[in-house]
N, C-alpha and C positions, 0 to 999 in steps of 0.2 A: 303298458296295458296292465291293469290290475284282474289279479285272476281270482277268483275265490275256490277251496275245495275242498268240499263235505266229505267229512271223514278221515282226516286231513291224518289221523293219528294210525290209520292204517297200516297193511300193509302195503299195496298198491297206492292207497292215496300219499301217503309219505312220500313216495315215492314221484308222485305226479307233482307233488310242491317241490323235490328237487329239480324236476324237469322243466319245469317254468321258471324257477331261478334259473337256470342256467341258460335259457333262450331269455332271457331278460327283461321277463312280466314282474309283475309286483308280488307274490302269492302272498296269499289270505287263510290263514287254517281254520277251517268251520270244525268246532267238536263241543262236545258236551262240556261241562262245566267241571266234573270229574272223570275226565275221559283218563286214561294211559297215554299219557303222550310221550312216551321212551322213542318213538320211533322216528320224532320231531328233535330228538335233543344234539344239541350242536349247530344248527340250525339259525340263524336269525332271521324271524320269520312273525309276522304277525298277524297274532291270533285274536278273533272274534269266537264266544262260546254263546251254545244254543243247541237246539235238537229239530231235525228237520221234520217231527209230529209238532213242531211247533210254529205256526208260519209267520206269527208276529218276529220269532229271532230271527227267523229267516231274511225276513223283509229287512232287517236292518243291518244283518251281516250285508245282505246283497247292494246296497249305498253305495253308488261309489265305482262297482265292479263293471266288466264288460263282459269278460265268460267267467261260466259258473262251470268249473270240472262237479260233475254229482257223482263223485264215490261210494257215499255212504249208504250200508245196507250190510244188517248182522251178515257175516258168513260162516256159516254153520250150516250143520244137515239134521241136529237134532233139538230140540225145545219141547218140552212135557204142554206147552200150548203153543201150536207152531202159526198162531199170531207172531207173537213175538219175535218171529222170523219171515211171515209173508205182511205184519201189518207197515213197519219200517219200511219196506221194501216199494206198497204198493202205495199206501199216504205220504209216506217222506218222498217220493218221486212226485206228488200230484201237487204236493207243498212248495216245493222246490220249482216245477213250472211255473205257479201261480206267484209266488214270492218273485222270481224273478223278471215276468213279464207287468207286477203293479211297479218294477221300480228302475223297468228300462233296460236292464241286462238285454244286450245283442247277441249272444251266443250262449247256448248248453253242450256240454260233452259227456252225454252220458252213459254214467259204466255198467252194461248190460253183462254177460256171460256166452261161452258159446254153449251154453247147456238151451236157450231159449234158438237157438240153430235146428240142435235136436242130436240126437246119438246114430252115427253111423253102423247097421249090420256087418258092412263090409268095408275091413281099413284099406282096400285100394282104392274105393270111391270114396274120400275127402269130401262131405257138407261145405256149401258153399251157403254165401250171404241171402240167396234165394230161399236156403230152405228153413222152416219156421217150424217148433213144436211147438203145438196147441194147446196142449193141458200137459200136467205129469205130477207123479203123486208127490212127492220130494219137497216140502213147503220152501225150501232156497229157491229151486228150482220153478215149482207153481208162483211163486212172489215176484223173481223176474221179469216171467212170461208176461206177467200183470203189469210192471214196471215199465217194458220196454213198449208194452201197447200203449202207455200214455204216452212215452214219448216221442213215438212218431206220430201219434195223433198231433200232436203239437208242434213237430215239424209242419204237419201238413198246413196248420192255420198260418205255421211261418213268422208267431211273436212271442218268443222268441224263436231264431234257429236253433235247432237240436240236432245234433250229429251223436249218434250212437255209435259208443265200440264195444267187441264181443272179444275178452281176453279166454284163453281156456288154460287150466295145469300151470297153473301160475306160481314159482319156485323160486327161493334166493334170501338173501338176506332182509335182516331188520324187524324178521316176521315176528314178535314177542309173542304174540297168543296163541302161534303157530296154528295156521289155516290149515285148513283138510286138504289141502297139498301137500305140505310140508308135513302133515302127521304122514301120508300114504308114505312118504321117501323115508320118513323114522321107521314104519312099519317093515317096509324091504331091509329096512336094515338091522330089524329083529326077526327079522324071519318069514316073514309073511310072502307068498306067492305073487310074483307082477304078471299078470294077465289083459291088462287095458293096452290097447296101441295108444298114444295120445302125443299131444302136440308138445314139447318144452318150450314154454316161454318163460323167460325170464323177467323178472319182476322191472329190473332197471329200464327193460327195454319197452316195458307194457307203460311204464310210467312217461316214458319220451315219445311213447306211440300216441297217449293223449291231447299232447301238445302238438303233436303233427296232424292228429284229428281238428283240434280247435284251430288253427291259422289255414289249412287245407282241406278239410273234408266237408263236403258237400250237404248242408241240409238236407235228411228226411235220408240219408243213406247209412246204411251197418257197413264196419269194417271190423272181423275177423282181426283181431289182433295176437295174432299167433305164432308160436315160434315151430322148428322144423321135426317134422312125425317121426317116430320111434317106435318100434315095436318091443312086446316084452322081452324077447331077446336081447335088441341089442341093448335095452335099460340094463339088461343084464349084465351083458358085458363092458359097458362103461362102468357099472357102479362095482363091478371086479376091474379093472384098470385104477379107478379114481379109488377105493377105498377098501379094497381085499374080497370084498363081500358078493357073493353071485346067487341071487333068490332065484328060486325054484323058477318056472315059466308055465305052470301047469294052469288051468281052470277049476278052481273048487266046483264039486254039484252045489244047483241053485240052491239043494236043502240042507247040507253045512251050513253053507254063505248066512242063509235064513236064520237058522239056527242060532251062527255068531250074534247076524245083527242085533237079533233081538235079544240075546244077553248085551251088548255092546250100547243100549236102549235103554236097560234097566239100573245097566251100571251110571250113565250119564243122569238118568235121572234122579236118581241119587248122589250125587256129585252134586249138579249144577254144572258139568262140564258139555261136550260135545260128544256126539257118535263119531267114531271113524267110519263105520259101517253101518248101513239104517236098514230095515226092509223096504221102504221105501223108494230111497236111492237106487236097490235090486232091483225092484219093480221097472226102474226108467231105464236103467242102463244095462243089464244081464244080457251077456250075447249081444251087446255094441260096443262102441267104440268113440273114444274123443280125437277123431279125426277130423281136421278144416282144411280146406285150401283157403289159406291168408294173400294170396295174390294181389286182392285189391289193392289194402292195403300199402303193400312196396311197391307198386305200381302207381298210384293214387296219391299217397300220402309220403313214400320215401321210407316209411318203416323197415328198420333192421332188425336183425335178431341174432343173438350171437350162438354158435357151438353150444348144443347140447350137453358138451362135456364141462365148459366151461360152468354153465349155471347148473350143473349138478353138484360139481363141485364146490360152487359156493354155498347152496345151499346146505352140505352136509358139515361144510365150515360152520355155517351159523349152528347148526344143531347139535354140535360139538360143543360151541361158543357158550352157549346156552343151559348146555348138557341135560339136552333131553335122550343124548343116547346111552343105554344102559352100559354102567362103569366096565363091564367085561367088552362092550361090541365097542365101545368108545375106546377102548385101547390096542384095539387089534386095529382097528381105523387109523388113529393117530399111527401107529407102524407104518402102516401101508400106504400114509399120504407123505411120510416126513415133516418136514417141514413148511410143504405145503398144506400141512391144518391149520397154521398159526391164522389168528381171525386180525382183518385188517384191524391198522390203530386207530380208527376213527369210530370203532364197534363200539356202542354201549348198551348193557344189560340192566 
């Protein structure tokens, strides 16, 4: 079976090309012409370039395939025109439909969010596949929401099939441009307050949850691909077990938070880089929670999910690997993990 998959140079999609190597599909890497492709290297894996605003490349990546994995979509929470973040999102998903149903593609597997689920009030009631946010100010989050309504609309006509998965707190190696995941676990690890309960999924396992979606999940259905819930505590206490380090557990008021993001805004805008913090984001999520029941999924599909501790722990390997963590908190870390900082041999930067 030949797979094709957008975005391929991600960090989840890298990931989804080693999971379809390994259940022993053909994969196909869809990316830009100058993409970063660090996350692909080692790899023998062949690539088709193009950009899915583009649907003529599309159409000729897609030749040939049977499911199309659709990863591809900036992830980011800040952009000075946040087109640029909801227009990929919402025409690369309409592109990518159409591209694939003029050239016969049998299946899509497309990577939604569980922020298009919505943010739980209460982390003992876990959001399930049932429940849908409508709008939200956060343009990742607004582009999704847009993203994922073509795709079931497209389920519904049924050419091709679409099967939607909802990954959330997605964490672990390989990540080079390091996602607003992976910045939040840098952050705890300079100091920053953990206050969100949310799910740990690990990246390895979200990428092998897609393949279990493409051979097993059902047309025109969400799966929650989730790994198991954590409160800020107990993040606490694992990232004191795994790396010395125990952030605060506290809730900043909304108008610090405020206050940060919008320096946190000014400074990216300036840059050219990402917010860790938006006021936006505040807006969606202040006083909730990235809580899911992933049931379906294991149920359904067979998805696994490994120890929380486990993929903390890699992830703070890679960020080490990387060294995005500051030379003083990176040495008290490396003490406190030993030897198990060392980043596998097969890591490249």
């Amino acid at each position: 079976m030949k797979a094709l998959v957008t975005g391929a140079n991600g960090h989840i999609g890298s990931q989804v090309v080693r999971a379809a190597q390994r259940a022993g599909m053909h994969a196909v890497a869809f990316v830009r012409p100058n993409a970063d492709r660090r996350a692909l290297a080692g790899l023998d894996v062949e690539v088709r370039t193009g950009d899915v605003l583009d649907v003529e490349s599309l159409k000729s990546a897609c030749r040939g395939v049977e499911v199309l994995f659709h990863v591809a979509s900036p992830h980011r929470q800040f952009a000075v025109d946040p087109g640029d973040i909801t227009r990929p999102a919402v025409e690369g998903t309409a592109n990518v439909i159409a591209a694939a149903r003029s050239v016969g593609v049998k299946r899509i597997v497309h990577t939604s969010t569980g922020a298009t689920v919505g943010f739980t009030p209460d982390p003992r009631r876990p959001l399930t596949e049932d429940d849908f946010l409508d709008t939200a100010a956060a343009p990742y989050a607004r582009g999704k929401i847009e993203a994922e309504r073509l795709a079931l609309q497209a389920a519904k006509r049924g050419e091709p099939e679409v099967v939607v998965v909802n990954p959330s707190a997605v964490f672990g190696p390989r990540d080079h441009r390091l996602t607003p995941a992976s910045r939040a676990i840098l952050g705890l690890l300079h100091g920053d307050p953990a206050f969100l309960h949310l799910c740990v999924s690990d990246v390895r396992d979200v990428g092998a949850a897609h393949v279990l979606a493409a051979t097993k999940g059902r047309s025109g259905q969400r799966y929650l691909i989730v790994g198991e819930p954590r409160s800020p505590a107990e993040i606490r206490d694992i990232l004191g077990r795994i790396a010395g380090i125990r952030p605060a557990t506290f809730t900043p008021p909304r108008f610090v938070l405020n206050f940060l993001a919008g320096r946190m805004e000014k400074q990216a805008a300036r840059s050219g880089g990402d917010a860790p913090l938006t006021r936006a984001v505040l807006e969606d999520t202040f006083g909730r929670h990235l809580v899911y029941d992933g049931a379906r999924a294991r149920t359904d599909l067979g998805a696994t999910f490994r120890p929380p501790e486990e993929t903390l722990r890699d992830a703070i390997r890679w960020l080490l690997f990387v060294g995005a963590v500051k030379p003083k908190v990176a040495a008290r870390v490396r003490k406190a993990m030993g030897p198990g900082a060392e980043p596998d041999t097969d890591w490249t930067n």
